[in-house]
N, C-alpha and C positions, 0 to 999 in steps of 0.2 A: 504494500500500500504506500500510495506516495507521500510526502510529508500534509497532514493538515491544516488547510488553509484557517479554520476559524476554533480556535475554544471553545467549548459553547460548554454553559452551566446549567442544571436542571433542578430544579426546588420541588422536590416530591412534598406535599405540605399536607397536612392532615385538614386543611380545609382548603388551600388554593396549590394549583402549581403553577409555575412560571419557568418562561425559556429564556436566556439569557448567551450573549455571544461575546470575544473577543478576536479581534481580525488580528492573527497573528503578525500574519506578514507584514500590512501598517503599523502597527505599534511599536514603541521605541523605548526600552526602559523601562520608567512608570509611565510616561504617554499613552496611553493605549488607545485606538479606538473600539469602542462598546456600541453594545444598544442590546433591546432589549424585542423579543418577538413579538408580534401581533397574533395573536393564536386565535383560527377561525374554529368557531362552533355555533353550535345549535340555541339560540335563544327563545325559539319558539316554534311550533311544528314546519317545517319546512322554511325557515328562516334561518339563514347562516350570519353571525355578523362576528368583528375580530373583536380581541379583547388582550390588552399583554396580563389578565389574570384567566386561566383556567378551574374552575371552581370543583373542588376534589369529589364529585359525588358524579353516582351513576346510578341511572333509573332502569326499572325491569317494567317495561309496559306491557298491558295486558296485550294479548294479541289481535283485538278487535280494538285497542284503544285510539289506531291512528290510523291513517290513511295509508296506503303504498307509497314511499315516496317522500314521506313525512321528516326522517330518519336520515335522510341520504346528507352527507357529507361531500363538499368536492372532491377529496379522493378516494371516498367510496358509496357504496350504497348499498340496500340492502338487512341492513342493522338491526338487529332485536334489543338494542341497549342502546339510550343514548348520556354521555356524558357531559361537564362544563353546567353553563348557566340555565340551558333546558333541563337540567336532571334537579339541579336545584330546585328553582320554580315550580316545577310539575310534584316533586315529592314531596315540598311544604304543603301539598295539598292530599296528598296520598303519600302518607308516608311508608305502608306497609312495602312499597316497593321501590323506596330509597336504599341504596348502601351509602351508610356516611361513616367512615372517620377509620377508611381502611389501613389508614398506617398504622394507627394504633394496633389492630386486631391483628397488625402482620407480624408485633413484637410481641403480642400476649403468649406466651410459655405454656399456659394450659390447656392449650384448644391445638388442635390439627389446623394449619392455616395456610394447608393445602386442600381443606375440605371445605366443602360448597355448603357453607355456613351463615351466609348475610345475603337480608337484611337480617339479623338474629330472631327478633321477635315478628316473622312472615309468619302468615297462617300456613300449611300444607300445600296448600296447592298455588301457591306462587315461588316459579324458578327461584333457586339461591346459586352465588358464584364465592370462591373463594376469597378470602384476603390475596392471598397469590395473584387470583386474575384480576380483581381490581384494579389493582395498581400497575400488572401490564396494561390492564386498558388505556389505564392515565399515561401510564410511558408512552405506548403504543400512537395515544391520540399527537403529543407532543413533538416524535417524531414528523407524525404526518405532517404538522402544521409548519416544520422545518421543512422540509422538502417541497414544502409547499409556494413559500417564499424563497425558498434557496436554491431550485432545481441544480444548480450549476453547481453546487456544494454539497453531496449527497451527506446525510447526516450519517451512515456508515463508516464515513471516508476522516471526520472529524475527529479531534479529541474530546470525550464527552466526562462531566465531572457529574457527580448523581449526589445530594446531600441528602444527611442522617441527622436525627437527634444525637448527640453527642454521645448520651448514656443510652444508645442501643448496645446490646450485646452481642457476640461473635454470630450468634443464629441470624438476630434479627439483620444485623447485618449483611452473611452471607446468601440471606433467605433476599433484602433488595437488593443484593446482587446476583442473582439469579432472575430475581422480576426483570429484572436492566435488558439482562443476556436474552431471554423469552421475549422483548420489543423490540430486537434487533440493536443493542448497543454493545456494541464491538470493543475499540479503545473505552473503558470504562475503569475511572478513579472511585472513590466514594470520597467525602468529606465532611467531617463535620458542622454542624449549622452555624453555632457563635461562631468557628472560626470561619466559614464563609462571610460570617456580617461583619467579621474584622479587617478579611481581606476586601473587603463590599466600601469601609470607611478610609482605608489605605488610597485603592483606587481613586475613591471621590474626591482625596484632598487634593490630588495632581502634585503628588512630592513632599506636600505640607505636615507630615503626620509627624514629623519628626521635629518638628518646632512645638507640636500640640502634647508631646508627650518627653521622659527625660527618663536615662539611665534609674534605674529601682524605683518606677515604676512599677506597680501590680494594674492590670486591667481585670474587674471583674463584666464578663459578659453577661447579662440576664436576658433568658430566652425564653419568654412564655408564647406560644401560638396555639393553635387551636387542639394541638392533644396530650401535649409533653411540657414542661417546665423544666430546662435544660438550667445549669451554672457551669461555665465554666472562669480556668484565670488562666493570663498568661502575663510573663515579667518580661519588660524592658532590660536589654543587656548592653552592655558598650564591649564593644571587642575589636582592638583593630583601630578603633577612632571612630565606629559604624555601629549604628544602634539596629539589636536586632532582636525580634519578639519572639520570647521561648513559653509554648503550651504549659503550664506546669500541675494543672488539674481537671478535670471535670467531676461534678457530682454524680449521684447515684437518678438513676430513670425515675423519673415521677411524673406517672399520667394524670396529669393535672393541668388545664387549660383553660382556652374558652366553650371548651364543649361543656364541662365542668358549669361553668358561668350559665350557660345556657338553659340550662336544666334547671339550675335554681331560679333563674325570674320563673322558670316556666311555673314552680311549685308558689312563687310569689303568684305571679299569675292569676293560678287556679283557687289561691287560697282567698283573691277579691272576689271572684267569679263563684265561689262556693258562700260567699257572705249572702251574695242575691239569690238565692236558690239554684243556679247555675255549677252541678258537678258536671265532669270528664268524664267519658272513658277514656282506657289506656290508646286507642289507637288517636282517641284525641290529642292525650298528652303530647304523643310523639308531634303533630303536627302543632299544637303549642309551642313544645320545645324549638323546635324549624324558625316559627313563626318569631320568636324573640332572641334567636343571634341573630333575625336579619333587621329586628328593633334597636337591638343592640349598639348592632354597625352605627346603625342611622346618631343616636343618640350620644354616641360617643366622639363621631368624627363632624358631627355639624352642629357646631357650638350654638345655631339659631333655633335649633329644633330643642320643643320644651317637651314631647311628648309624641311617642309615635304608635300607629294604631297595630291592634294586633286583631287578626281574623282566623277564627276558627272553623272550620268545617263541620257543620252539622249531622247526627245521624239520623236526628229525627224528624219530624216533617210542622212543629208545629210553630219552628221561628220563621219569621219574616227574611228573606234573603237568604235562608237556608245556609246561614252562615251565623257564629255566633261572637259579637263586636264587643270588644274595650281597647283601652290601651296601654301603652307601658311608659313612666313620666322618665324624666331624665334623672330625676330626685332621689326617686327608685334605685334604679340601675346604679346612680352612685352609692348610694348606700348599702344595698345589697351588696354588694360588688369589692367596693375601700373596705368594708368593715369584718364581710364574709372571707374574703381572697385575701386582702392586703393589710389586715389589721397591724397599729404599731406594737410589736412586739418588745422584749428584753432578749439583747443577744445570747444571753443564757436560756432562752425557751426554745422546745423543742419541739417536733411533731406531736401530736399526739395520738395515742394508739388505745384502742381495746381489742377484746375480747371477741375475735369472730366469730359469726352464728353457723354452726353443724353444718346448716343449710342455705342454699342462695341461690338466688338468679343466676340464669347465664347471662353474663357479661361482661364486659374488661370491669378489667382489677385495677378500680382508682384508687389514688394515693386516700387514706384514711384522715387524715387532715387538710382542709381545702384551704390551709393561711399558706400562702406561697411564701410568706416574709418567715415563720417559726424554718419553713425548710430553707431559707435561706440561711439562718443564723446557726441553723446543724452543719451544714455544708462551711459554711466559712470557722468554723470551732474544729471538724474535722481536720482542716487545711492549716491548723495554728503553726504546725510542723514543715511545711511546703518548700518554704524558700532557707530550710537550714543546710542545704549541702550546693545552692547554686550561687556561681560566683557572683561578687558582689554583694549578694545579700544576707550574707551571715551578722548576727547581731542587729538588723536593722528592727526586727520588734522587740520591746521589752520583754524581760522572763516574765513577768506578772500576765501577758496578754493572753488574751482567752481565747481569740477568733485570729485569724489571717486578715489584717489589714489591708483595703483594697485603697488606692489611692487616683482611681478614676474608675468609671463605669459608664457602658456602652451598651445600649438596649435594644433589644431585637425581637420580631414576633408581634403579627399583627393588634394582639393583646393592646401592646402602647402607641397604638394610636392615641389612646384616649390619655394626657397629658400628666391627667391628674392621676394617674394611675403609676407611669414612671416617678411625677411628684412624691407619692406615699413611700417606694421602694426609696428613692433617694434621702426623703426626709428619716428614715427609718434608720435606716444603715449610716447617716452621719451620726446619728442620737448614741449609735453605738459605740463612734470613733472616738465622740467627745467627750462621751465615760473614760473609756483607755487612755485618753491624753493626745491623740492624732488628729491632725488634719480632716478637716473635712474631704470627704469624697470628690472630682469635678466629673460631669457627666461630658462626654467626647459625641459630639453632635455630625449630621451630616449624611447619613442613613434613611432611603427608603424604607419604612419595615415592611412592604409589602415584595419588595424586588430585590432586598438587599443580598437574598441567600442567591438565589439565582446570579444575580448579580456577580457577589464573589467568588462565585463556583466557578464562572467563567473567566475568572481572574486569576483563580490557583492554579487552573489547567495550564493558562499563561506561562504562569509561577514558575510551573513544573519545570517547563523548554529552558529553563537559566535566566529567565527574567523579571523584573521586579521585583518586590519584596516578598520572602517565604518565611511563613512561621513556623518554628522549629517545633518538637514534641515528641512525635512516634505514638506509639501504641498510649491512650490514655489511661493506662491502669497494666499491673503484674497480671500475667495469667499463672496459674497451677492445675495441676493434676494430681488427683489422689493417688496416691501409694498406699496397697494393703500392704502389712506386716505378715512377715511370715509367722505366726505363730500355734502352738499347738489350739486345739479347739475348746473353751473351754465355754460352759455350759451358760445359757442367759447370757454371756460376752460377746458381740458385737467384735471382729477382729479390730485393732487400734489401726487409723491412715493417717498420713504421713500427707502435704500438699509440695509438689515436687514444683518448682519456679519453671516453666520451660519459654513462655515471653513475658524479661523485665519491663518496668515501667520505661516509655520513650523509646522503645525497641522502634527503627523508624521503619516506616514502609519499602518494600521493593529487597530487606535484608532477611536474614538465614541464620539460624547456629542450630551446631547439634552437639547433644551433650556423649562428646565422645567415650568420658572414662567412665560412665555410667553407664549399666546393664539392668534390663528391668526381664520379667518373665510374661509373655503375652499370650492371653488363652485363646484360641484359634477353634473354629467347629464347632462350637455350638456361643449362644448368646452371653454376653456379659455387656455388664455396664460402667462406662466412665463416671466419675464426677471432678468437674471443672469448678475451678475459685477464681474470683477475680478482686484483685486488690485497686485502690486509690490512692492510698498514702504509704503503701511499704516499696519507698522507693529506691532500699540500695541493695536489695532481694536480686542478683544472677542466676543468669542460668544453670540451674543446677542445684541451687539453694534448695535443702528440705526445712521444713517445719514441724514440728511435733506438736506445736501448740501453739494458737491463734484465737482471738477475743472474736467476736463480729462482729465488732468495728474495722477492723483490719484484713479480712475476709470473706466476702459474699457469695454463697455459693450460686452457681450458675444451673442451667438446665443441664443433668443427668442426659448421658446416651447410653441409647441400647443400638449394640451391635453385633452381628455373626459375623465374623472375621473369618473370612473364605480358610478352609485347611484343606488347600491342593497335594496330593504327595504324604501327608501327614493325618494322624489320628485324630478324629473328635476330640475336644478335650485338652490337648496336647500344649505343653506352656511351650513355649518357643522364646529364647534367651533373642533378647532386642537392645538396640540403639534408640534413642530416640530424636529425631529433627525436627526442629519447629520455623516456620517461616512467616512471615509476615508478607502478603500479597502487596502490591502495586496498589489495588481496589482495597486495600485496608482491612481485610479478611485474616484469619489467625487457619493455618493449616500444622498438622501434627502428622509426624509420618512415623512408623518403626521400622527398623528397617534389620534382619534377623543377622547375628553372628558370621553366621555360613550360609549362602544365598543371594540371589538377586530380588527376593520380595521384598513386596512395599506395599503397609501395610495402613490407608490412611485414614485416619480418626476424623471426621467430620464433625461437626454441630448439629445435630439434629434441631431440626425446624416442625417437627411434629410434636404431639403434645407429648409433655413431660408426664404427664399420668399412665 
């Protein structure tokens, strides 16, 4: 393939996507020249109109629902699904055959998400499609609408960058790298989100970032968008005479967003609408719910608007308009919203947790605390240890401090739009500095938050070719592997595991080690299972390092694999004395091989993307 002509960055988003490009060959440096796609869809049955947001939801119409014809896309026709801004609109009104918020469901650990499982709550006899295909579709459409404008640049031919919540795990990640692969995306990176919305702010300033920021520096990134509540930091370095930005944390995944948001006006909502003798059913709820993030939006981004209407779909025949009418006030939504989501906390408060019920719903597994600020102040208390082994910044926090001191922050995630919303997180997080004795925070301006991820995805790809500025990091967290103990069998005892280091913290992409003077025994022919740990803060852990003993704070364990390990040549059963190589993919994927004493097999440990039950 010959060299490609354009970067191009792609914002998988749990409620928009967007395309985004850099013309390689123009650009000069940090000069770049950019822009952003116009992505044609469906707004209304047989109406195609562009849009540079792609809105993440796809409808399952009845099959008597629409015309022949109705469906049809300029580069194709035909279609029993349509995506974008018609699947939107049509399923706030019918939501039983909405799929929304498939990224999420593509990281949930519990569920098979290869199986045709959404909309979750469909009666029987309406089609379901996987998280897996969802999100090719979204690729899929994306594509098209590149090729569409670009003929002369086939999107196969290009470098393509695909962004991730930060705190997805190896599955969920090689599970959308796989969705990527099944759209036809060929040259495929992954990248994480903050750090696309930092490469997104570099861009924007055309050189400037470097005046706007200073050697020990901490930048904390705050990423709330519509299904995840990412953190991460990265530190200002001088090296050389040249300042350069090192990854040095992310948080733990917490599905926690605006979908989150959404769902509570909806129960604000209902709980007006239940004062007038006016109950729900559930299948209303769900079109409540629809009907107040798109109240939401309104409310938050158009400072004139005191109050927007919400309409509900009727099932019964005795309202007026067969619709049933209120609204949602601005007042509302802020209060609900600052007080529920963003309350001012004490940096010593924590998530809070109970006691889960035997039994539950099927449904993603939201974060148990909806204060995004209490998970803020666990995350920056985790990090207090962060910047003790990177140059430059030893000794820069006092012993007495409690949290990781950030000394600018930079916001990302359609979420802060709404101002007063970054206001609270800012206002919050000084209240904390000025207890410790620190600086207040400055917030780093200059970001789309609707384009920014896209944006800098198409910048990193840049990055990639030796151009621009790159932010250093690698792998965001130690991986490990369980090691049973050999020991004899002793009754009620569980044998003791050992968590074997095999990718340290910043291990960077596109690298390799394998733990040569180590030998492990690998059972072959019949099933056995892995279990994988993933660290944040144990970062002078190498490869090869075991563990005997770990708090969880320090250790998370990850999705369990079950595998049969082909025993070609060899007995059922049979331990086979092993090496083990770890490598870190291009696409930011964790791969594990064994590789046996005597032999040319190869033996590779995947991530299972099926459910962990």
């Amino acid at each position: 393939m010959s060299d490609p002509r354009y970067a191009i960055g792609v914002d998988l988003g749990t409620t928009h996507c967007a395309l985004s490009y850099v013309d390689i060959g123009g650009s000069d440096g940090e000069n770049t020249v950019h822009g952003v796609v116009a992505i044609a869809q469906l707004t209304a049955p047989g109406t195609v109109e562009e849009s540079g947001l792609l809105p993440s939801f796809l409808y399952l119409p009845h099959s008597d629902e629409l015309a022949e014809g109705d469906l049809d896309l300029p580069w194709i026709g035909g279609q029993d699904f349509v995506v974008g801004e018609m699947a939107r609109s049509r399923g706030a009104t019918t939501p039983i055959r909405l799929v929304s918020s498939a990224k999420s469901w593509l990281c949930h650990p519990g569920v098979d998400r290869r199986a045709a499982i959404l909309p979750n709550d469909a009666p029987e006899e309406i089609g379901r499609v996987s998280p897996l295909t969802a999100s090719i579709r979204y690729l899929e459409h994306l594509r098209a609408a590149w090729d569409q404008n670009y003929p002369d640049a086939p999107f196969s031919e290009q470098d393509i960058t695909v962004t991730i919540p930060a705190s997805f795990d190896p599955a969920a990640r090689e599970l959308t790298a796989e969705a990527a692969r099944s759209a036809g995306y060929q040259s495929l990176t992954l990248l994480e989100e903050p750090q696309a919305a930092l490469y997104n702010w570099i861009q924007n300033s055309d050189g400037r970032w470097r005046k706007q920021v200073r050697p020990g520096d901490i930048i904390l990134v705050v990423d709330v968008g519509g299904g995840t509540s990412d953190f991460s930091l990265i530190a200002v370095v001088e090296r050389d005479g040249n300042l350069e930005l090192h990854r040095v944390a992310v948080g733990e995944h917490i599905l926690l967003g605006g979908d989150n948001m959404d769902l509570t006006l909806a129960h604000v909502v209902a709980r007006k609408l239940a004062a007038n003798d006016t109950k729900l059913d559930a299948w209303q709820m769900r079109a409540l719910t629809y009907a107040c993030r798109s109240a939401k939006e309104t409310l938050l981004s158009d400072p004139d608007a005191a109050a927007a209407p919400i309409v509900v779909p009727s099932r019964g025949s005795k309202l007026i308009g067969g619709s049933i009418r209120t609204e949602l006030t601005r007042d509302e939504v802020a209060s609900v919203i600052l007080e529920g989501f963003f309350p001012q906390v004490a940096a010593s408060d924590r998530p809070v947790t109970r006691q889960r019920a035997g039994l539950t719903q099927f449904g993603l597994p939201y974060a148990q605390d909806a204060a995004i600020t209490r998970h803020l102040a666990a995350f920056l208390g985790r990090q207090v240890g962060a910047l003790a082994e990177l140059e430059g910044f030893a000794g820069q926090l006092n012993d007495d401090a409690t949290f990781l001191h950030p000394t600018a922050v930079l916001f990302n995630g359609g979420v802060f739009k709404a101002d007063i919303l970054a206001q609270r997180i800012v206002g919050t997080l000084n209240s904390w500095l000025e207890a410790e004795g620190s600086e207040p925070a400055r917030v780093l301006t200059g970001v789309d938050l609707d384009l920014a991820v896209a944006r800098g995805a198409a910048y990193y790809g840049y990055v990639r070719r030796g151009r621009g500025v790159r932010i250093r990091g690698g792998t965001a967290r130690a991986f490990y592997v369980a090691v049973e103990s050999a020991l004899p069998a002793i009754p009620g005892l569980e044998p003791p595991i050992e968590a074997l280091c095999v990718a340290p913290f910043g291990m960077e992409e596109g690298t390799e080690a394998a733990l040569a003077e180590q030998e492990f025994g690998l059972r072959v022919g019949e099933p056995v299972q892995f279990r994988f740990f993933g660290s944040s803060v144990r970062r002078q852990d190498q490869i090869g390092t075991f563990l005997d003993f770990w708090t969880d704070e320090e250790l998370q364990e990850l999705n369990a694999i079950e595998l049969l390990l082909p025993a070609t040549g060899r007995l059922p059963g049979e331990v086979v004395q092993v090496r083990l190589h770890a490598r870190i993919t291009e696409a930011g994927t964790l791969e594990l091989e064994a590789l046996p004493r005597d032999g040319d097999e190869r033996w590779k440990i995947e991530f299972d993307v099926r459910s962990a039950a």
